[in-house]
N, C-alpha and C positions, 0 to 999 in steps of 0.2 A: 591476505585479502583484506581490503579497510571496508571497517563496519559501514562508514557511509558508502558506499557503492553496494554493500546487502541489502539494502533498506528495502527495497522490494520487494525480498521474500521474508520481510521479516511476520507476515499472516501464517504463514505454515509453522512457526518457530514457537508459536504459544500452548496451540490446543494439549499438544501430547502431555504438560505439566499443568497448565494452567486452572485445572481444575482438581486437581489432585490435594487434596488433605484440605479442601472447602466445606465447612458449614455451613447450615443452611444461616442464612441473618435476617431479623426483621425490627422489629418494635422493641418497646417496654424499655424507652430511656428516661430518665431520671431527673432528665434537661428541661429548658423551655422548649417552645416553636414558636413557630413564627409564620405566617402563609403568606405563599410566594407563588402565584399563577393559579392552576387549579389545586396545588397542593398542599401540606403541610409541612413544613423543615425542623428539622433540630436547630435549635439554637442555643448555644452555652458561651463561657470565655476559654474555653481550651481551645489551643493552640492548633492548626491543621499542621499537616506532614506532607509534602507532595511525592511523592516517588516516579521515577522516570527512570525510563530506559535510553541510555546517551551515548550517540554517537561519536563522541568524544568530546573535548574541555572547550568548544565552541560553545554545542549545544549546551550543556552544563553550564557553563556561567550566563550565557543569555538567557534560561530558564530561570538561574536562580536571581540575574537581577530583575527580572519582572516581576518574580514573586516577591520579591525582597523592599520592590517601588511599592507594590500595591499593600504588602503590608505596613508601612510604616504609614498610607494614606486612609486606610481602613483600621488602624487598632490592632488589627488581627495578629499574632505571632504565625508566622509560616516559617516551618523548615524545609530546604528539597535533599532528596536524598535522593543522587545516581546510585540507582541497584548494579551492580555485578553480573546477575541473574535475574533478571526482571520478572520470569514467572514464576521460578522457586521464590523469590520473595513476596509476592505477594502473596502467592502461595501460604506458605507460612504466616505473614502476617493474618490472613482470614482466620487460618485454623486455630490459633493463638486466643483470635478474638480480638485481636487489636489490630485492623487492617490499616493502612494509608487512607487518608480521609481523599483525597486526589493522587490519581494515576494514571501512567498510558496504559489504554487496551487498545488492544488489537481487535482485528473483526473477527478474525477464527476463534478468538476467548471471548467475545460477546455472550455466544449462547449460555455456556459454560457457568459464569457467573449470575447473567442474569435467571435463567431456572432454578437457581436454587436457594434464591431471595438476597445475594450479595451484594446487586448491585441496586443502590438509587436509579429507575427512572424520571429523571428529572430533563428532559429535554423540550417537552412543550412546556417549562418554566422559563424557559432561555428567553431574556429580552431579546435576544440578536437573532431567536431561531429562525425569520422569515430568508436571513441574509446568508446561511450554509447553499452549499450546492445542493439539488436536492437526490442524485446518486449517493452523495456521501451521507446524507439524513438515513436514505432508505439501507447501506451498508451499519448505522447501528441504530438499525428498528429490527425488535424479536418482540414474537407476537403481540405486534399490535402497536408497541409501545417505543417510541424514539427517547432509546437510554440516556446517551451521552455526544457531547460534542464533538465533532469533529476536530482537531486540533490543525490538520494540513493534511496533505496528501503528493502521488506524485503518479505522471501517467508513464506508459512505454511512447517513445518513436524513433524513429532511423535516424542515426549517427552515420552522417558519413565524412572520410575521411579526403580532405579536399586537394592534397596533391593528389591522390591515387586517382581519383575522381578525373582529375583535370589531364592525370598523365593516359587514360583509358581516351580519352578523345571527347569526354562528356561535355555537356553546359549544364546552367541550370534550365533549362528547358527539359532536360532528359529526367529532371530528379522524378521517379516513379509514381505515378496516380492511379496504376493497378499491380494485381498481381501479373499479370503480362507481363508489365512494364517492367516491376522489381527483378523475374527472372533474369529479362532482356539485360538490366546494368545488372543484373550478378555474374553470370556471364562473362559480360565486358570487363569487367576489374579483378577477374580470376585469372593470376599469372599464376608462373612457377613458384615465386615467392610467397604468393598472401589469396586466400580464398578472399568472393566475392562477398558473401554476409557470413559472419560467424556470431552465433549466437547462445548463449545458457541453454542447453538441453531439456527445458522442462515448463509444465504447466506454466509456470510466472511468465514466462518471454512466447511459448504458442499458441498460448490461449488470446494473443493477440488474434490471430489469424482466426481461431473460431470468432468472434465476434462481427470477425468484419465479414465472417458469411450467416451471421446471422444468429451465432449458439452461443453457447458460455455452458459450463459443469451444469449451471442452474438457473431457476429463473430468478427474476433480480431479486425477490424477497426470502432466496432459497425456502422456499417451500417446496418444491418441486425438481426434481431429479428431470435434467435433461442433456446428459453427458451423450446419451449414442443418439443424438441427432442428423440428423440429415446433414443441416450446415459443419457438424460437427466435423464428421467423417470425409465429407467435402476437406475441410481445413485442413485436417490432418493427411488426407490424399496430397496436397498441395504441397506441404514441407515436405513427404514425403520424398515428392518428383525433384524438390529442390539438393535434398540428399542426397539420392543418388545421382541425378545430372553433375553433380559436384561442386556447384557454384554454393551450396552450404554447408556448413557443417559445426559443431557444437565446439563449443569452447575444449573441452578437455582432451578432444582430439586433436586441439590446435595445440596441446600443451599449456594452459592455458586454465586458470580458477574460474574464470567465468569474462564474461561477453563482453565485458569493457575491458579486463586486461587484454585478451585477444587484440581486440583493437587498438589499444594504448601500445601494445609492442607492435604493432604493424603488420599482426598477422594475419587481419583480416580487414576488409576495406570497408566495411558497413559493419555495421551491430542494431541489434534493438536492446533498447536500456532505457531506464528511468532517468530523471533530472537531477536524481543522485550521481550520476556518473562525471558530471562538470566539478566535483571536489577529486575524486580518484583523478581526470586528465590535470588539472591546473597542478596537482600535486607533483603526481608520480610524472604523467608524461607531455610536461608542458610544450614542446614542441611541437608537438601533433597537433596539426590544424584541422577544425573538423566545423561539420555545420550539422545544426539538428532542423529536420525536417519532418514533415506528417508522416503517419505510414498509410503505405497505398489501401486505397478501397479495396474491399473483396464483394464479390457477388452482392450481398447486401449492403455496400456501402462503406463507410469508415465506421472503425472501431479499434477499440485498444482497450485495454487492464488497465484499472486505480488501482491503486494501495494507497491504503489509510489508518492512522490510530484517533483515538480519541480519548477524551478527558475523563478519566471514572470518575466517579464518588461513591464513595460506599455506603453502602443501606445502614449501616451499624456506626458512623461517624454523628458523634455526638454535636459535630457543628455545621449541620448541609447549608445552612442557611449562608455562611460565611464560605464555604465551599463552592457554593452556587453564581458567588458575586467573584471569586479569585477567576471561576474557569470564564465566564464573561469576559473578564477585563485578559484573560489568557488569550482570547479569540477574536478580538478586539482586533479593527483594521492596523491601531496604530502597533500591539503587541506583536501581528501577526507579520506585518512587512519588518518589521525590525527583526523576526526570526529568521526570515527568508533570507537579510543580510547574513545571519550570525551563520547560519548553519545550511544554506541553500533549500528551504523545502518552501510549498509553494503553498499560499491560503486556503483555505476552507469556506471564507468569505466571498461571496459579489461583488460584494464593496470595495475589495480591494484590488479587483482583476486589472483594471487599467493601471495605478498607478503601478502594479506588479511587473504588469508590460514594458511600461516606459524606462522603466530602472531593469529589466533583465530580454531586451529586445532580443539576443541572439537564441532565447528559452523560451519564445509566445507559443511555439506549436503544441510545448510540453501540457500549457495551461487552454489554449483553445481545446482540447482534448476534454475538457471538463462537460463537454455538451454531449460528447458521445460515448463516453467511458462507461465500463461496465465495472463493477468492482467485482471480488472472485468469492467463492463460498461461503457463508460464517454457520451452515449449520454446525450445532454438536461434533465434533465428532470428525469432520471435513478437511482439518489438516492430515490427518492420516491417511484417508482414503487420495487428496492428495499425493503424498509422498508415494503412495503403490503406483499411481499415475505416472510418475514420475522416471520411476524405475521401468516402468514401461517404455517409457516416450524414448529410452537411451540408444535401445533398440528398432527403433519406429522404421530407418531405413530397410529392416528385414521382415519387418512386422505389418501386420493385418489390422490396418487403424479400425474397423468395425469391431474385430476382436479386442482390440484396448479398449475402445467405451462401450461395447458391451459391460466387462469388467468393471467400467468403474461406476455406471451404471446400477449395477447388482449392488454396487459396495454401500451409495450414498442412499439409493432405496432404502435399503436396510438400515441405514442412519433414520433417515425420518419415521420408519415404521416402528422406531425402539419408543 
């Protein structure tokens, strides 16, 4: 399976390590400062280190020659370093005492970090803060305080595959704008050969469907446990009827790693997937004609899952100040569409949505999505209650959707009351 078409679940993939063998970090450097917004910076001439987790040698050289522009125009010496294992090494590097001065974090290691004094709050210092999406601001704000920048992001919607489409007897008139509708052409594109939507089994790809009746795990600031909701059990009632009617069914029972292979072999005639998945098809299965389209309203409306990481700085890096001006010029309209070339992920910025559009027209439903995305958990603790979820949902066909968010319900409660 290619890591750029994981990149969606890459929020679950942190918490279980990411906080493991962490120190608490605060003060008492040795350095100057320097005040930059409301707050105060380290300032020194040592060198920063950026650390990332890489999708592969795209992403990696496009990271490194931006830092590599911006250091030779700033003074600064910047090294990047593709981790291996992006959260055993930081990991490590915290406990050490010598952390990466800039790094990806994920939303589910936001809490993790920031409660235990690792990470710089430096977000209402950002010249550019006014120009982030503000779902992606509020994905890394912990109590109170908007950490770190957003770096990019990427939403879910329906992938469909456009012979099958056209051999079922469809137009674009028919492409789905509710749940009605999606069953109706699932349905229709369910031969002997290819189920009508096949999808990833799990919280990252259904938790669309919650949203669009109105729920999510949590509320958007997780502070709040609201997994057995109404809209919830709704959603989960809905794939359910989609399971068994048979017009769905998950990836691994197609044979299948996940939601875009399915697709990409032709085993399934729709998917829901992120904007990661146009490097997996261009790759592996260039033939395959397809179009990406919204996904349908539910009860309340349209809605889909972000996923997003952003740009740490460490509380304990002897040069935020110089740190503070790299992750800037990192999120930068012109840094950020030149990423989007290198590696397909999609702004973080305003400022950058239209010309983003114009240069990736057959991908705009991915980015009008930004208006109504929900982003998924980051409390403490959250990828795991997660992964129980998950192992639930495998089952869902046979299963008591109230009895699944009860459970997980119990589980995230239990998170916030520690």
């Amino acid at each position: 399976m290619r890591t750029t078409a994981r990149r969606g679940l890459a929020f679950v993939a942190l918490a279980a390590t990411a906080t493991l063998g962490l120190t608490a970090c605060g003060s008492g450097f040795s350095s100057g400062s320097s005040t930059s917004g409301s707050g105060t910076l380290t300032s020194s001439s040592d060198p920063l280190t950026v650390m990332i987790g890489s999708s592969g040698d795209a992403e990696t050289k496009a990271v490194t020659a931006a830092v590599d522009s911006w250091s030779q125009s700033s003074g600064t010496k910047a090294t990047v370093v593709a981790a291996s294992n992006l959260s055993q090494q930081l990991s490590q590097g915290f406990a050490a005492g010598k952390p990466a001065d800039v790094f990806y974090l994920s939303t589910d290691a936001l809490a993790g970090y920031a409660s235990n004094g690792s990470l710089l709050a430096y977000g209402d210092q950002l010249a550019n803060k006014s120009d982030f999406y503000p779902s992606l601001v509020s994905s890394f704000t912990y109590d109170g305080k908007f950490y770190c920048a957003p770096k990019d992001f990427s939403t879910l919607q329906l992938i469909i595959n456009t012979d099958m489409w056209q051999a079922a007897g469809l137009t674009d008139s028919d492409y789905p704008k509710t749940w009605d509708d999606l069953t109706a052409v699932a349905k229709k594109l369910t031969t002997a050969g290819h189920v009508g939507l096949g999808i990833s089994g799990e919280y990252a790809r259904i938790g669309s469907f919650m949203v669009q009746a109105g729920g999510n795990l949590m509320n958007d600031d997780s502070t709040q446990a609201t997994a057995n909701s109404t809209a919830n059990v709704q959603a989960l009632d809905y794939v359910k009827q989609l399971l068994n009617g048979g017009e769905l069914k998950y990836a691994k029972d197609l044979g299948a790693g996940w939601g875009g292979e399915a697709f990409g072999k032709g085993l399934a005639a729709m998917t829901i997937e992120g904007n990661w998945i146009t490097g997996a098809m261009s790759s592996d299965y260039p033939n395959v004609k397809y179009k990406v389209v919204e996904l349908p309203a539910g009860p309340a409306g349209q809605g889909t899952l972000q996923f997003t990481n952003c740009w740490g700085i460490a509380a304990d890096s002897p040069n935020q100040a110089a740190a503070l001006k790299l992750v800037e010029q990192l999120t930068s309209k012109d840094s950020q569409l030149a990423f989007s070339k290198a590696f397909g992920v999609m702004p973080s910025i305003t400022s950058a949505a239209d010309e983003w559009k114009s240069e990736n027209a057959a991908l705009v439903p991915f980015l009008d999505a930004a208006s109504y995305a929900k982003g998924v958990p980051t409390a403490k603790g959250s990828a795991d209650v997660v992964t129980d979820l998950n192992s639930k949902l495998e089952s869902l066909a046979t299963s008591d959707p109230q009895t699944i968010l009860d459970a997980t319900q119990t589980n995230l409660q239990a998170l916030l009351a520690k």
